[in-house]
N, C-alpha and C positions, 0 to 999 in steps of 0.2 A: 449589894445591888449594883452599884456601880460597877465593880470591875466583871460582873455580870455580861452588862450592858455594852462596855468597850469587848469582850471575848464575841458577845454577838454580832456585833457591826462587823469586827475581825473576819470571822467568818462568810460574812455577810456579804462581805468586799472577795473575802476568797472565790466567792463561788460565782460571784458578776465576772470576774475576770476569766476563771476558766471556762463561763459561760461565751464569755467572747473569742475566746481562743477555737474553741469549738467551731464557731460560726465563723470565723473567718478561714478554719479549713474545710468545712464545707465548701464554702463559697470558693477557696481555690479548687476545690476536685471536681465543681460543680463548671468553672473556665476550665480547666484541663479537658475534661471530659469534650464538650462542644467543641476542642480545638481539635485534637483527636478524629471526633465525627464529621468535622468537616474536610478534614484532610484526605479520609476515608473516601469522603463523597468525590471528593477534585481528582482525589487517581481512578477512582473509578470510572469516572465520565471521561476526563481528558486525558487519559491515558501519559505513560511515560515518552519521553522527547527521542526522535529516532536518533540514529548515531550518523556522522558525517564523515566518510572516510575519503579517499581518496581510489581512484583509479587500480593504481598500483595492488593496494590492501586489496581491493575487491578481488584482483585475479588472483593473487600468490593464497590470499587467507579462503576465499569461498569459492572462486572459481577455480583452481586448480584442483583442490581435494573433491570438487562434485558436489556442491550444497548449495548450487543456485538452484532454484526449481522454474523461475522466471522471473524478468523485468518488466515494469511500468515506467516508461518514459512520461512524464507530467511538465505541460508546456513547452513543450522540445528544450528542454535547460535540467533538467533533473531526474534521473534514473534512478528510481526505487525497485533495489532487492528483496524478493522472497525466496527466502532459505528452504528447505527441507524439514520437517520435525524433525526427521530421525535420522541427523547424517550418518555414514558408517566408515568406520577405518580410519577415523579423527579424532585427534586429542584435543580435549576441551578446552587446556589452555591455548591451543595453537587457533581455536578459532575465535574472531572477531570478536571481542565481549561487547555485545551491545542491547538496549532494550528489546523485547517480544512483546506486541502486544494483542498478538492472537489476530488478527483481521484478518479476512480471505478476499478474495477477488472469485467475482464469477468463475467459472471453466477451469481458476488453477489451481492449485494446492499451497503449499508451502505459508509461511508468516513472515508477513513485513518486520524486516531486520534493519536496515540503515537505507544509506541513499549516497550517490556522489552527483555534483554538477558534470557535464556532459559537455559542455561549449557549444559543440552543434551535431543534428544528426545526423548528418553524413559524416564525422568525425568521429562522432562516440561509436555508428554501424562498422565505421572498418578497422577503428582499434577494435574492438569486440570481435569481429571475425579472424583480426591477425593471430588475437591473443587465444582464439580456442583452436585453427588452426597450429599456432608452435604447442601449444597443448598435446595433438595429437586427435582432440576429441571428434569423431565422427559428423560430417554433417548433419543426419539426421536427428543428431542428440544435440545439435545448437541449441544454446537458451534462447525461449522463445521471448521475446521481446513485443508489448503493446504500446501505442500510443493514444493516452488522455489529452484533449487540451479544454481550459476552463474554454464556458458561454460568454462571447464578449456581447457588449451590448447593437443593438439592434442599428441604432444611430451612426458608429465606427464602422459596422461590418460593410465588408465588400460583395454587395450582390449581384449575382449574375446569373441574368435570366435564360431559361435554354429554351429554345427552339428548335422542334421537329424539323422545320424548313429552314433553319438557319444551314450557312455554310460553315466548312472548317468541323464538323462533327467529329467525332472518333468513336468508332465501333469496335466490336471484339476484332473482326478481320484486318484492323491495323493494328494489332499487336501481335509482333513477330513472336513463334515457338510458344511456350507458356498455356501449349495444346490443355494438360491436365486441368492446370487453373482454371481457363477459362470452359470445361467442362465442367468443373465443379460449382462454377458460379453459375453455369445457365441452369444448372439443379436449383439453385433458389430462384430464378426469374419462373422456370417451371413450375414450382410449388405455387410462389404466389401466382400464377394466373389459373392454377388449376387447385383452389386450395379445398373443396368440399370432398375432389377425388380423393385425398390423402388423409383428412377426414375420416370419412368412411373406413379408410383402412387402420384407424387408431396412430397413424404416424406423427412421431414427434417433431414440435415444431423447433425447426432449424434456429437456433438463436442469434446468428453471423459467421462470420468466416475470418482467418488469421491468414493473410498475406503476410511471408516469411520469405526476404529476398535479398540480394545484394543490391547495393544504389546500381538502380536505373537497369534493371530488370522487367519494370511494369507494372511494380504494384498500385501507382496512382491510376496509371491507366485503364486498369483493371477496377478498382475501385471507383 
């Protein structure tokens, strides 16, 4: 009976243990798992970190072979490139390796790929125009370039009030040449004063306009 007794306890103690071994790999696969899913969740919302290159990279790596599709200038300090999906006649390793993370911009195409600082934009517009001119590349097919700037608060901003009877005004007819532009842009003052005419005819509404110019052309002016 006795040695009975000690083979039962024996056993007994066998099976508490691998009872606990058990339980505590649960309970690691049960932390794995959760870390896992939360990682999943963080790249899926916050996406991957864009790439910071330089000047240079941007024109030798995406702007010479043709896979900018367009730039977003963000607080006049930082040019954000969007690439091409499908560039062509390019080796994969010769272009820029950097995140995608699929995001679009109204009106353009392409996917945010990286970004450089700019110093200022009248600096970063005439390197960019020297460097597509020695390129070769046609004016018409200039990358077009926008500019975001964040809402500052209400309290800093600089407000100024305009007046009809004020003096000093500027009209279209003080802006020399720039004939087309300013014909395209009295197509939107027309629309909106006559918008039920356009209306009626099912026409799409004009979403804005891209002034694309060299420094001091007129695009403020116009604007």
């Amino acid at each position: 009976m006795g040695s009975d007794t000690c083979f039962y306890e024996l056993c007994q103690g066998t099976n508490d243990e691998d009872s606990s071994k058990d339980d505590r790999v649960n309970s690691w696969e049960t932390v794995i798992k959760e870390i896992l899913l939360i990682g999943i969740a963080l790249a899926l919302f916050l996406g991957p970190p864009s790439l910071d290159i330089s000047f240079q990279e941007f024109k030798n790596k995406l702007l010479e072979p043709g896979l900018v599709d367009h730039i977003v200038v963000s607080d006049r300090s930082i040019a954000k490139v969007y690439v091409r999906s499908s560039p062509q006649n390019q080796k994969t390793e010769d272009i820029v390796q950097g995140p995608i993370n699929g995001s679009h911009t109204r009106g353009h195409g392409g996917q945010y790929k990286c970004y450089f600082n700019i110093g200022s934009v009248e600096s970063f517009e005439e390197r960019l125009l020297e460097a597509q001119e020695a390129l070769g590349i046609d004016p018409h097919d200039n990358v077009p370039v926008t500019y975001n700037s964040k809402m500052v608060r209400i309290g800093n901003a600089h407000v100024i009030k305009v007046d009809k009877n004020a003096k000093n005004m500027v009209y279209f007819k003080d802006v020399a040449c720039c004939d087309e532009a300013k014909q395209e842009i009295m197509e939107f003052v027309h629309f909106l004063k006559n918008t039920k005419k356009y209306e009626d005819l099912e026409a799409k509404v004009p979403k804005g306009a891209l002034l694309v110019g060299l420094p001091g052309t007129g695009k403020t002016l116009l604007a």
